[in-house]
N, C-alpha and C positions, 0 to 999 in steps of 0.2 A: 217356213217363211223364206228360207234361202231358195230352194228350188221353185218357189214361186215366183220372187225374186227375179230368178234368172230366164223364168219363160217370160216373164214379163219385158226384160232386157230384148231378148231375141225377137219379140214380137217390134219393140222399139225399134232397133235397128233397121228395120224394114221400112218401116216411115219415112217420104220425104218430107228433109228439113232436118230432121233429128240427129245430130253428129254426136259425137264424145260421151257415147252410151255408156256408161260403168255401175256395177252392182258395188254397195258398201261390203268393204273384206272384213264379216264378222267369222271367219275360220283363217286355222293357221297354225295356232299358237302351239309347240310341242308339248306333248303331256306327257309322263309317263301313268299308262293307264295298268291296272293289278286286277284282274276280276277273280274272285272265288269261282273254284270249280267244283260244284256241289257234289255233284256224282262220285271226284275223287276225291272230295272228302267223308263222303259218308262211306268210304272204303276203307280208309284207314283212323276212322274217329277224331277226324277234327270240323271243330264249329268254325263257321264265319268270325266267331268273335274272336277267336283265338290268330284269327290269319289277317285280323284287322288290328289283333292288339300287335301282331308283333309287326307290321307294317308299321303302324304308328311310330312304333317305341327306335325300330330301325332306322325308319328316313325320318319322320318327322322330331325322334329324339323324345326320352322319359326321365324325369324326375326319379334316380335313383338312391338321394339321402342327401345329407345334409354335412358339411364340415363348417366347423366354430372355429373361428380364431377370438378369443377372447368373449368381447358381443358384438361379435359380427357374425354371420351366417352366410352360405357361399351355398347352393344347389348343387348335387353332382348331378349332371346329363351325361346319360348314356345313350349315343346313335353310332353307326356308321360312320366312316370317313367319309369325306367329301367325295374322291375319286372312285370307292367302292358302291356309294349309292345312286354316281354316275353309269356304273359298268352294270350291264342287264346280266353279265354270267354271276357278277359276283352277288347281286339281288337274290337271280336262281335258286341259290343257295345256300341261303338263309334259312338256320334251322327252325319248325316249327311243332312247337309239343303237339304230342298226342294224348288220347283218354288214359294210354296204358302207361305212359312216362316216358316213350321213347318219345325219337324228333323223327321229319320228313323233311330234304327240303319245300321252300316254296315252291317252285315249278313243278313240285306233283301236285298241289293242289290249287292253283292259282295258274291263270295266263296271262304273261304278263311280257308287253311289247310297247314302242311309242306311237303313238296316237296323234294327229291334229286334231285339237281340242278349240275350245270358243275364246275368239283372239279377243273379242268385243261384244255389248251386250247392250246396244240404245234403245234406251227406253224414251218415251217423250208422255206426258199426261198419264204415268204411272204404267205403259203400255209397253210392250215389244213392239220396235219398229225395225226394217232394214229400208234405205234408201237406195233407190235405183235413180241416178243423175244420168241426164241429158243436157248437152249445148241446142240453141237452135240458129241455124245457119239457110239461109237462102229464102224464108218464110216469116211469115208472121208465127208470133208465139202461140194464139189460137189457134189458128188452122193445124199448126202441129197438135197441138195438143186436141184438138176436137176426132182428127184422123188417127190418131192412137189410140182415144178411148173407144172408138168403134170398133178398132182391129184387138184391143185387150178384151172387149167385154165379148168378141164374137171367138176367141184364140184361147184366154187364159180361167179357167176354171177357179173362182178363189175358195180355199177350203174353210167351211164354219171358222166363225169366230174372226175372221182375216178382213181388211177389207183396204182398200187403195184410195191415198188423198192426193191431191195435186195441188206442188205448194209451189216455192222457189216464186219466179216473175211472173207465173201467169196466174197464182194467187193473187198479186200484188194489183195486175190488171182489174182482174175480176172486184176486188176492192172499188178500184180505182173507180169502176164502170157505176157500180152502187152511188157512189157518192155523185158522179154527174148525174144518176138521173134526179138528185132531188137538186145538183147547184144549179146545172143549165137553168128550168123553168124558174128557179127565182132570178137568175142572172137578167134571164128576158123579164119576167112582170116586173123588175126595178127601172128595168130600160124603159121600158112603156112608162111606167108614173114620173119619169126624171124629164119624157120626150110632153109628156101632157102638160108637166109645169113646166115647161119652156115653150111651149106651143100656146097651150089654153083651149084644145080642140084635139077632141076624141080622134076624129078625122083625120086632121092634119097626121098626127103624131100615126097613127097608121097606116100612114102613105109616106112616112120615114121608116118605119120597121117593116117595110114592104123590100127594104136594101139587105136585111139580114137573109130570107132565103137563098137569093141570089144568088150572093155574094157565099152560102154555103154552098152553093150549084158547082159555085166556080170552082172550091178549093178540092170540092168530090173528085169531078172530073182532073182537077193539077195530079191528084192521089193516082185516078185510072190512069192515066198518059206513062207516068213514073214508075208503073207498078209496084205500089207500095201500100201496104195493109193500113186499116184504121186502127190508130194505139192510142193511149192517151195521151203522146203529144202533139199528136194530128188533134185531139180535141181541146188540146188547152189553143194551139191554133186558132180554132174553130172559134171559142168565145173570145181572143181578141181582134180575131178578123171581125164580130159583130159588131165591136166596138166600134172600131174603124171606117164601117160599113155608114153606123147610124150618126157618126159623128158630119160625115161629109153629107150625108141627106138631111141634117139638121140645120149645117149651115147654107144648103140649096133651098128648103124651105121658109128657112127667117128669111133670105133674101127677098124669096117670093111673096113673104107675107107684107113685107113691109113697102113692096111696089104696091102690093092692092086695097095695102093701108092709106096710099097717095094719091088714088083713085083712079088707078089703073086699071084696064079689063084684069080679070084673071088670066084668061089667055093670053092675052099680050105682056102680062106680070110674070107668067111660066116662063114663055119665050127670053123676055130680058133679063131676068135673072138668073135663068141657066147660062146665058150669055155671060151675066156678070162674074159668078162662080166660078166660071170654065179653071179659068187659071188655078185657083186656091184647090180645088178638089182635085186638079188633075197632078199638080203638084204633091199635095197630100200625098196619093197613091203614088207619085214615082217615087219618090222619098223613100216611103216605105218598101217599098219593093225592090228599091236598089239596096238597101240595107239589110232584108235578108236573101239577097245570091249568095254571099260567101257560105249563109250557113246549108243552104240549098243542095250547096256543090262541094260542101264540106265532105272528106273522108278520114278524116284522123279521131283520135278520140269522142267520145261523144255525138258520133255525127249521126248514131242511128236513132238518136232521139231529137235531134238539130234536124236534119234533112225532112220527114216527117212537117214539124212545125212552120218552116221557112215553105215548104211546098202549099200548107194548105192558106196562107200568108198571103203569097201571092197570087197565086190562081184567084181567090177567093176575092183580092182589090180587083186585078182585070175585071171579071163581071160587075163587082160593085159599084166599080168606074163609072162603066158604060150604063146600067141601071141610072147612077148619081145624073149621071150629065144630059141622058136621053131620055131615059123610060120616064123617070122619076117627076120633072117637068110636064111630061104630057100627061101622070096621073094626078098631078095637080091641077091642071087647066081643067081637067074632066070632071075630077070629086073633089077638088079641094076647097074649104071653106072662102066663101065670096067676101064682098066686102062689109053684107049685111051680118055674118059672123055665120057660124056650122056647127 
């Protein structure tokens, strides 16, 4: 997994966008490693067991009896000094029985040297895991991440049993992305039955949610000008630009209705009550619009999820405006319910 790991690394680094590439440090940790040496032990008669008992018994320390003081009881342990089972010559030579009753030392029958050994061992859902972490810098977090998985799955071979997740923010995204596709369409079909009982006409109220296209026209293109990715705070954006959108063609259509309630043509009801509105709608949108520049032009903390939101904010009022004040009037005069009702 480590050397997977790290082709995987290499292949990262190669991506643009992708900075502050690092592999998790599960090696390092010094061991002192003892392996039996078969061959010279079958030369002079000693078993594994015997070069693992007296390894034990040496550094790890044996229960060699017991002393009483009265009823009390106290274990004798027998190991090594501290500094002797530090010292690899003085290990060396550590005597070890043989079948006939003499000794060897260890170092004829064992190899024994320091090692880096496994500093760390993450597991997550009962599994071996190692983490290979990226920052992303100058892109969007998809696009990285979409440009990697084609260069890892075209570069990096993973072996049975292995296989590669992608968590951290662009898990968070992909979440995020699930859950708008079911909030958006109920966000809009609550907007249409909220525009119907304020209208009373199929119609009408359709010729107000004819301002949320738009008005997302507008905030796409703020995004392309800016060059900056679609994330999810361009789309929380997104549904209160709607808002916004259908609030100001709400109050351009009661206007209209209520001229042609008075028995005013319809055309001539468009006409004046876009006239009457001018102010309220235009004002609306400058309000709002001057209210997010700061976060727009924001660069200090927070600003990569600020700037996003404020962009598609205002872009998205400019068109909506001009839809509210122009389009929007003359698709009234066209289809919108008459005085006989629609």
């Amino acid at each position: 997994m480590n050397a997977t790991a790290a082709r995987i690394a290499a292949v990262l680094r190669k991506v643009r966008g992708a900075a502050d590439v690092r592999v998790e440090q599960t090696e390092g940790l010094p061991l002192l490693d003892i392996r039996p040496n078969r061959d010279a032990m079958a030369r002079v008669g000693v078993t594994a067991g015997d070069v693992q008992d007296t390894v034990a018994a040496t550094i790890g320390g044996r229960e060699a009896g017991m002393i009483f003081e009265g009823d009390r009881r106290f274990p004798v342990v027998i190991r090594l000094a501290e500094s002797s089972r530090a010292d690899l010559q003085s290990l060396a030579q550590i005597p070890v029985p043989t079948a006939t009753g003499s000794f060897v030392p260890l170092s004829s029958v064992a190899d024994i040297e320091l090692a880096d050994g496994p500093n760390q061992i993450s597991r997550e859902n009962g599994k071996r895991r190692v983490v290979v972490q990226a920052n992303v810098r100058g892109r969007d977090v998809a696009g990285v991440v979409g440009d990697a998985r084609a260069a890892i799955d075209a570069q990096v071979a993973l072996s049975p049993g292995t296989y590669l997740v992608w968590g951290g923010q662009f898990e968070n995204l992909a979440t995020a992305r699930d859950r708008l596709v079911i909030v958006v369409p109920i966000c809009f079909a609550v907007i249409m039955l909220l525009l119907y009982g304020a209208l009373g006409s199929v119609r009408d109220a359709v010729l107000v949610f004819t301002g949320v296209p738009l008005a997302l026209v507008g905030g796409i293109l703020a995004l392309l000008l800016r060059g900056m990715p679609f994330s999810i705070s361009a789309a929380v954006g997104f549904i209160a630009l709607s808002g916004v959108a259908v609030l100001n063609g709400l109050v351009m259509v009661s206007s209209i209705q209520d001229l042609v309630k008075g028995g005013m043509a319809r055309a001539e009801a468009a006409r004046e009550g876009a006239l009457l509105r001018f102010r309220p709608v235009a004002m609306t949108a400058l309000v709002a619009s001057l209210g997010f520049v700061p976060m727009a032009l924001g660069h200090g903390a927070g600003a990569e999820v600020q700037k996003p939101l404020a962009t598609v904010v205002i872009g998205g009022l400019i068109s909506a405006t001009l839809l509210t004040l122009f389009v929007l009037p003359t698709l009234y005069a066209r289809f919108g319910r008459g005085t006989s009702g629609g």
